[in-house]
C-alpha positions as CSV (number, residue, x, y, z in Angstrom):
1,X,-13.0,-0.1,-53.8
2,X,-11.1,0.7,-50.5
3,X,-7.4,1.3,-50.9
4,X,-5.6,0.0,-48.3
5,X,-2.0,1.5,-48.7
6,X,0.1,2.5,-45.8
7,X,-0.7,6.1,-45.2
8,X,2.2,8.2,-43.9
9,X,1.3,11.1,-40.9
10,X,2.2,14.7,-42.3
11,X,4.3,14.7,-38.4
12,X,6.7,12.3,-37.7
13,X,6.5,9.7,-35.1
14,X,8.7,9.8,-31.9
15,X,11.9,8.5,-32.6
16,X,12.0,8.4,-36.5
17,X,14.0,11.7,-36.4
18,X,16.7,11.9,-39.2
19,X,19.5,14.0,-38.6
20,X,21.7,15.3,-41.3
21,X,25.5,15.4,-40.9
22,X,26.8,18.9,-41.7
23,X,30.1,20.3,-42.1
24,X,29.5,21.0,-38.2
25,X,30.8,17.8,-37.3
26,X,34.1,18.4,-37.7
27,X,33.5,20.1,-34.7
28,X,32.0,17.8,-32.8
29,X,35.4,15.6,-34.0
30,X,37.3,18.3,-32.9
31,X,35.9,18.3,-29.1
32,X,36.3,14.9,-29.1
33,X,40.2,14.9,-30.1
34,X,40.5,17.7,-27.7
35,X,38.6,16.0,-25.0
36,X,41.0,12.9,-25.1
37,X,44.2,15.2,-25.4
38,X,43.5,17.8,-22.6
39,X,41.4,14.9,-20.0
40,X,45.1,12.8,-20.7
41,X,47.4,15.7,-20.2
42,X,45.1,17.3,-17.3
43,X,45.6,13.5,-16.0
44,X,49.1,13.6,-16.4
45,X,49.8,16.4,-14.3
46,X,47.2,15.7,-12.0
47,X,49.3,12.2,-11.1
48,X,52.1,13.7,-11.3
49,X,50.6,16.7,-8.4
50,X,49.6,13.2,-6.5
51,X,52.8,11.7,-6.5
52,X,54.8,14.8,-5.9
53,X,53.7,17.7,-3.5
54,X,56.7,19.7,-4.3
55,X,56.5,19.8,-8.2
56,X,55.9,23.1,-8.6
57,X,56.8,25.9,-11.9
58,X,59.9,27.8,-11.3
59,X,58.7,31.0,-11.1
60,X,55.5,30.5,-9.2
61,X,56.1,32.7,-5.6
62,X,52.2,33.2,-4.6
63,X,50.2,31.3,-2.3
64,X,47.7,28.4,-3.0
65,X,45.1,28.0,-0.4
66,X,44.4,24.3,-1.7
67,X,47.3,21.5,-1.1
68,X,48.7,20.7,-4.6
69,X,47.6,16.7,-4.1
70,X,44.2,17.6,-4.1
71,X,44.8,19.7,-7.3
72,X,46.6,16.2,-8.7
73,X,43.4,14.3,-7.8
74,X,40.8,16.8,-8.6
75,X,42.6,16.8,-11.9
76,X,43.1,13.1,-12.2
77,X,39.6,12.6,-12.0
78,X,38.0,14.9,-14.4
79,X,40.8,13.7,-16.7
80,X,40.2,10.5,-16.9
81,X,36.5,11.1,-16.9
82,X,37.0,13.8,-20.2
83,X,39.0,11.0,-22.0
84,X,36.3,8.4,-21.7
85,X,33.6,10.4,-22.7
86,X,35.8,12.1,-25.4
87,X,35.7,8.4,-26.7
88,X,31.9,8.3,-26.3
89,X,31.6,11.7,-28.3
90,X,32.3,10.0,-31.3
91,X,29.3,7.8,-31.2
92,X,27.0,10.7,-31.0
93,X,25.2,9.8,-27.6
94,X,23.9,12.2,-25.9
95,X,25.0,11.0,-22.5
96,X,28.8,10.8,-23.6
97,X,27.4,14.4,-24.6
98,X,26.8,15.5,-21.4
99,X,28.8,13.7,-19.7
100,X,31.3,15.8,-21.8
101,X,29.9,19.4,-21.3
102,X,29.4,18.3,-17.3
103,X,33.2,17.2,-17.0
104,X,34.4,20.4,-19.0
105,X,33.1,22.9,-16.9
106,X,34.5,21.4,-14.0
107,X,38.2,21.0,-15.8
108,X,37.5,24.8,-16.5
109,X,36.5,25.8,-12.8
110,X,39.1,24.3,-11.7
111,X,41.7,25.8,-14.2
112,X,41.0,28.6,-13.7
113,X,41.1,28.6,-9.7
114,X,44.4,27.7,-10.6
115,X,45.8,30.3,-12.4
116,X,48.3,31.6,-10.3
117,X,49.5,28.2,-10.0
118,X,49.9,27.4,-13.6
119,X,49.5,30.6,-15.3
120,X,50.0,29.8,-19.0
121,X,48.8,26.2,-18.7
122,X,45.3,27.3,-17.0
123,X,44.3,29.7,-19.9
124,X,44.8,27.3,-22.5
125,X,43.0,24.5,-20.7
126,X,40.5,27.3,-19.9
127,X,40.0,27.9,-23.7
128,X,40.0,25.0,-24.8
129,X,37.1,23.9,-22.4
130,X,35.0,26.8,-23.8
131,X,35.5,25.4,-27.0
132,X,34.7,22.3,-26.0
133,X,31.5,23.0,-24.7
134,X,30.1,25.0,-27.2
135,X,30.9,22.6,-29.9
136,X,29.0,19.9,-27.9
137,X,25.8,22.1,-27.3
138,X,25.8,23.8,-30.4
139,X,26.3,21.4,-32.7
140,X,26.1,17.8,-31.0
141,X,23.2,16.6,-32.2
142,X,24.8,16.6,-35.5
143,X,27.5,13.8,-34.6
144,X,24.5,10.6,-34.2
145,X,24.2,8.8,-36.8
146,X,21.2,8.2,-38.7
């Protein structure tokens, strides 16, 4: 007598990976919220650098080498580009993922070329992308659902 049950590999197949939500994604959440709050702000400022060349802080006296309306752009861009995929961290893709990681590292480049323009603002931005990242590559697996 043959048995002819379904017999179930000791591996799994390709694809039929589960993965377990831990505590961990609260920060992936976290990243998320931040991406949408720091890509609007850093867009913010950015149009606000576009529209007006002069806007300046009051006590900045050094020297840029880069015209503040390509700062507004430069920070437009990535902005906009964090707070879409800050959106798309929340479904757990991996692309909104990397999309994420990619578009933080270039908000903290260019923060932190900026520092002596923006002093205070830079560093925060600046931490806040390092946060960023590694909460999407440490944990952002964690965030798709299963």
């Amino acid at each position: 007598m043959t048995d002819n049950t379904y017999q179930q590999s000791e591996y799994p197949t390709p694809g039929s990976y589960e993965t377990q939500r831990s505590g961990w994604t609260g920060w992936i959440a976290f990243a998320g919220v931040m991406m949408i709050i720091s890509g609007g702000l850093n867009a913010l400022y950015g149009l606000v650098a576009v529209v007006n060349d002069e806007w300046v802080v009051w006590t900045n006296r050094t020297e840029l080498l880069v015209d503040i309306s390509q700062w507004g752009w430069v920070h437009l861009i990535v902005g906009l580009v964090m707070v879409f995929s800050g959106f798309g961290v929340f479904s757990g893709h991996v692309l909104a993922r990397t999309v994420g990681v990619i578009a933080a590292a270039v908000s903290l480049i260019a923060n932190f070329a900026f520092i002596p323009a923006y002093p205070l603002w830079a560093l925060v931005v600046v931490t806040i992308d390092v946060l960023i990242i590694w909460a999407l590559t440490a944990h952002g697996s964690e965030m798709r659902k299963s």
